[in-house]
C-alpha positions as CSV (number, residue, x, y, z in Angstrom):
1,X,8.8,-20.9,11.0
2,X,6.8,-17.8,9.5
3,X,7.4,-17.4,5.7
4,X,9.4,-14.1,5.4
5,X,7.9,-10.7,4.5
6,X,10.0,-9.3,2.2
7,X,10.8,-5.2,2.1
8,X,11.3,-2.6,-0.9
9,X,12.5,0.3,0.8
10,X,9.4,1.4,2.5
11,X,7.2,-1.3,0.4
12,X,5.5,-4.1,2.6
13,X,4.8,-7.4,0.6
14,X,2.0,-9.0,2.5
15,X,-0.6,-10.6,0.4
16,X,-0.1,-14.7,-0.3
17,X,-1.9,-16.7,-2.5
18,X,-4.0,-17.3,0.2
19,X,-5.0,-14.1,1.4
20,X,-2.5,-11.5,3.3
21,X,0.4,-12.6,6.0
22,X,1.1,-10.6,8.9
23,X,2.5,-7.3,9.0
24,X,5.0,-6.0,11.3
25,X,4.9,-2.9,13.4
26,X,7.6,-1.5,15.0
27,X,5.1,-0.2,17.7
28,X,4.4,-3.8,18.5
29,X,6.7,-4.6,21.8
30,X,6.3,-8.1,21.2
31,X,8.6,-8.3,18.8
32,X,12.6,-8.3,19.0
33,X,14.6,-7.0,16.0
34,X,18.0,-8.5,15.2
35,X,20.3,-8.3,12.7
36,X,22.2,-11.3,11.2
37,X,24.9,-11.5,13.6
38,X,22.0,-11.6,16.7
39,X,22.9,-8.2,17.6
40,X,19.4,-7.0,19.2
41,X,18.4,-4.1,17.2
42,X,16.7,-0.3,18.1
43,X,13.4,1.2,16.9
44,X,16.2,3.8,15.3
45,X,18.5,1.0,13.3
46,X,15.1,-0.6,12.3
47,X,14.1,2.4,10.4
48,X,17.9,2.2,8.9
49,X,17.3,-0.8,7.5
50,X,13.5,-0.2,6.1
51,X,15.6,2.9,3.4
52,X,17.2,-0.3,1.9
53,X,15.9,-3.9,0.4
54,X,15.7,-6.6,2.6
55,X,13.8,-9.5,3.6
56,X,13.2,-11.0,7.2
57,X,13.1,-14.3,8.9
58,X,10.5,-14.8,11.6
59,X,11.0,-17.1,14.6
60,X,9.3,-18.3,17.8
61,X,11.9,-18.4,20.5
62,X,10.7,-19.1,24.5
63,X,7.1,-17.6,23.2
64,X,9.1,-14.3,21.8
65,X,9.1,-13.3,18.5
66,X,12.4,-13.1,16.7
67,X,12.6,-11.1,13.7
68,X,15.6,-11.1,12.2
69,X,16.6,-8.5,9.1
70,X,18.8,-9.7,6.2
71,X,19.9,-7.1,4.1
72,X,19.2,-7.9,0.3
73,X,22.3,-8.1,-2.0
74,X,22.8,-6.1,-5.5
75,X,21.3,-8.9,-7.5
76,X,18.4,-9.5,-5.4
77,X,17.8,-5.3,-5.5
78,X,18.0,-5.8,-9.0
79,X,15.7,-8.8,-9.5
80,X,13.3,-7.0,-7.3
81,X,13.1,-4.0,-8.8
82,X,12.8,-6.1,-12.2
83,X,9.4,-7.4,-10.4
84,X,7.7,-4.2,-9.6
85,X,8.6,-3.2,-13.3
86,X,6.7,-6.5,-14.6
87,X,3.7,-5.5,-12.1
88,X,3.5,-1.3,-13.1
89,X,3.7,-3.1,-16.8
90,X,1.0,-5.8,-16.6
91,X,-1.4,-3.4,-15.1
92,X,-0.4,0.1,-17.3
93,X,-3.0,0.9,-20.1
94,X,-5.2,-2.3,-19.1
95,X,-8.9,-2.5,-17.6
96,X,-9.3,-2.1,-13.9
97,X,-10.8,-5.1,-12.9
98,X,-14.8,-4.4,-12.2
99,X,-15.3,-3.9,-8.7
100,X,-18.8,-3.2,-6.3
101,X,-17.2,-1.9,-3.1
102,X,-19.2,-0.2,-0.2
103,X,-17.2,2.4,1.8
104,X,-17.1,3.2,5.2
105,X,-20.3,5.0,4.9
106,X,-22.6,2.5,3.4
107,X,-22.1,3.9,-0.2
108,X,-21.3,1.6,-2.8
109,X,-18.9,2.5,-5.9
110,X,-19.2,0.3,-8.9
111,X,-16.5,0.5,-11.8
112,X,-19.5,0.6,-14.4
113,X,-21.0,3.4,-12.8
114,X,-17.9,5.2,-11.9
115,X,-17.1,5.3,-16.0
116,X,-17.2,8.5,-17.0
117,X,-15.2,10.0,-13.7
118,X,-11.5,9.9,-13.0
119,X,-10.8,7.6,-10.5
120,X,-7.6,7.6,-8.2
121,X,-7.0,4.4,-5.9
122,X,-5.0,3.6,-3.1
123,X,-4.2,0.5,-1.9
124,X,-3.1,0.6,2.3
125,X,-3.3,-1.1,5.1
126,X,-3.4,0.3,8.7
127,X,0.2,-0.6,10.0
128,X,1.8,0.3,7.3
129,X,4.1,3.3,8.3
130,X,4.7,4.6,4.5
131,X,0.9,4.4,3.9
132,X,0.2,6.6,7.1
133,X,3.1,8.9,6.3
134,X,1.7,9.7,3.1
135,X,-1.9,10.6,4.4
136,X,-1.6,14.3,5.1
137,X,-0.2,14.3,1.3
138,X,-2.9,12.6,-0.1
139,X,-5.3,14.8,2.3
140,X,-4.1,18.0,0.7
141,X,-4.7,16.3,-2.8
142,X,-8.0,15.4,-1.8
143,X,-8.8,19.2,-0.9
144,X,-7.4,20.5,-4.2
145,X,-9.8,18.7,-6.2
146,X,-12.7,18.4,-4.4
147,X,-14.4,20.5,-7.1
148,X,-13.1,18.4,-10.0
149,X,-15.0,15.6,-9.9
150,X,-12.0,13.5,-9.1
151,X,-12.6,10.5,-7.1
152,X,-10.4,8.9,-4.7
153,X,-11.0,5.1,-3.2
154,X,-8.8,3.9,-0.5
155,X,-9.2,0.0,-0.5
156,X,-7.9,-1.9,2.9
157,X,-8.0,-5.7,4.0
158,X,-8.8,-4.8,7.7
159,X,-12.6,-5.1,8.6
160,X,-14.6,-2.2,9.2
161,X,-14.0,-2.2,13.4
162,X,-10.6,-2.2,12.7
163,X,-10.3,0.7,10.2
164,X,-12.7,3.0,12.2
165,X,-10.0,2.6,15.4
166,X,-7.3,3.7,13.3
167,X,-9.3,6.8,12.2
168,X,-10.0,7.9,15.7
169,X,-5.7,8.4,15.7
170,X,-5.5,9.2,12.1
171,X,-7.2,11.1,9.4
172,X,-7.7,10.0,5.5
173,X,-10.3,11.9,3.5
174,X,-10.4,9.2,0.6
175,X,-13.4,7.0,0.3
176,X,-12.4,4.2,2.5
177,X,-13.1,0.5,1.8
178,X,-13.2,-2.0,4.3
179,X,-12.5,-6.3,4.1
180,X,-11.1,-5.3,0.5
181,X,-8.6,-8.3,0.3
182,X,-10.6,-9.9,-2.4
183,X,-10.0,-7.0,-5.0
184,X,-6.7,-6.4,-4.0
185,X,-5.8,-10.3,-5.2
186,X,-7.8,-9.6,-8.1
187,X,-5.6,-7.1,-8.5
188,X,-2.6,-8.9,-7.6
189,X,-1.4,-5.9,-5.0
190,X,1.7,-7.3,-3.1
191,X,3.3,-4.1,-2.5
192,X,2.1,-1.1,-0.2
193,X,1.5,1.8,-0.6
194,X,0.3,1.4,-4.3
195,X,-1.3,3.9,-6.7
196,X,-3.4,3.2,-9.5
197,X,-4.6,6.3,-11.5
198,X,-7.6,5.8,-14.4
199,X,-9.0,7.3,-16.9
200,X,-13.0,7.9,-18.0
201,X,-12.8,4.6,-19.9
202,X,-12.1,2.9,-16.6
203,X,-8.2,2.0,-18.0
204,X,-5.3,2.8,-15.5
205,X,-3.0,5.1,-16.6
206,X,-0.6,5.2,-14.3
207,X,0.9,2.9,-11.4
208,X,2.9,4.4,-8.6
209,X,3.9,2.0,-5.7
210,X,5.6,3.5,-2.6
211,X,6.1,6.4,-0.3
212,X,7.8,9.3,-2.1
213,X,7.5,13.2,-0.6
214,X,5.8,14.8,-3.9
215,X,3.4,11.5,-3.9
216,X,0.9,14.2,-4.5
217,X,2.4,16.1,-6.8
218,X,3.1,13.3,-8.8
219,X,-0.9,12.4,-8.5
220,X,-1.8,15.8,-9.2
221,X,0.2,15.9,-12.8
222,X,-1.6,12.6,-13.4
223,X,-4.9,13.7,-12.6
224,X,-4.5,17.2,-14.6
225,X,-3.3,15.0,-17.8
226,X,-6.8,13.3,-17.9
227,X,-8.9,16.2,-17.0
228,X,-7.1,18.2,-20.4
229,X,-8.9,14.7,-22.9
C-alpha cells in the first residue's frame, strides 16, 4: 500500500524524507475516487472534499488505482493546523537557507548575490491545482512590480522537460526553477502552494502557504512593507 498524501484544504503534502511522493490529479483517468463507504466518487464531489482536511488511502486493486478519501476529524484539523503554525514559526524572521539555482533560462540566482533585492519565492509543482489556480494572480503581481526591482523565484521538483510542457498549457512569469527538490527539503516545504517573502538581509519575513483569492494582494502589502525600510 502507498503511504497516504495528506490534504489542507487546497494544500498537497508531498515531500518525504526521501524526496517527494506522488501527487494526484484529478485529470488522471487512472485513478478511482471513493469515499469511506466505497461509494465511487465524481470529479465534482472530489473538489467537495479538497475545501475540507482530509487524508487518503491509496490501493492497487485488479491493476486500478483506488484512492479512497477520509475526511479528517476536529482534532486532527486542529493538530494540523497546529503544524503549519510550527512551520510559518520556525521559518519567520530566520535566514533563507543559501541557495545557487539556475532557472529555466540558464541564469543562475545565488542568495549572496541576491542580498540587497527583495526576493519573493514560490514553491509549486505542476499538478498542483491550487498552484495553477493562483498563476494569473501572481502574473498580475509580477507585472505590477516589474519596475521595482522585486524579484520573484518559482522553485519546482519536476525536471526541466517536464516544466517546459506545462508552460506550453500554462503561463507563469516568475523565474522558474527546475529539479528544485533539494532546496525545497532544505527548506523543509511539505505543503503547496507556499510563499516565502524576504527582506534585503536575505531573512524571510513572511510565510504564506496555500491558495487564497487576494494571494496577491496579500504579496503586494508584503512587498510594499520592505520597499518603505
Amino acid at each position: 500500500m502507498i503511504p497516504s498524501v495528506i490534504f489542507i484544504g487546497l494544500l498537497v503534502m508531498t515531500l518525504s524524507i526521501t524526496g517527494h511522493s506522488q501527487v494526484l490529479s484529478l485529470s488522471d483517468t487512472s485513478l478511482i475516487f471513493k469515499n469511506q463507504e466505497g461509494k465511487v466518487l465524481t470529479k465534482e464531489e472530489v473538489n467537495e472534499f479538497m475545501k475540507g482536511v482530509f487524508s487518503t488511502r491509496q490501493e492497487n486493486i485488479n491493476g486500478r488505482k483506488i484512492i479512497t478519501i477520509i475526511p479528517a476529524g476536529t482534532d486532527e484539523r486542529a493538530g494540523l493546523q497546529a503544524k503549519i503554525g510550527v512551520f510559518r514559526n520556525s521559518l519567520l524572521n530566520k535566514p533563507v537557507n543559501e541557495f545557487n539555482l539556475t532557472d529555466l533560462n540558464n541564469k543562475r540566482w545565488s542568495s549572496k548575490e541576491l542580498k540587497g533585492k527583495v526576493l519573493v519565492i514560490n514553491f509549486w509543482f505542476t499538478s498542483c491545482k491550487p498552484c495553477i489556480q493562483e498563476m494569473p494572480h501572481l502574473n498580475k503581481l509580477v507585472e505590477e512590480n516589474k519596475n521595482t526591482g522585486v524579484v520573484f523565484l518559482a522553485p519546482a521538483p519536476e525536471s526541466e522537460s517536464q516544466i517546459r510542457k506545462f508552460l506550453t498549457k500554462y503561463s507563469f512569469d516568475y523565474s522558474i526553477i527546475p529539479s528544485s527538490i533539494d532546496f525545497m527539503t532544505t527548506m523543509k516545504i511539505e505543503k503547496f502552494p507556499t510563499h516565502l517573502v524576504i527582506d534585503r538581509e536575505g531573512i524571510i519575513r513572511q510565510v504564506l502557504i496555500g491558495y487564497a483569492d487576494d494571494i496577491k494582494e496579500k504579496l503586494q502589502a508584503e512587498i510594499e512593507k520592505l520597499n518603505k525600510k
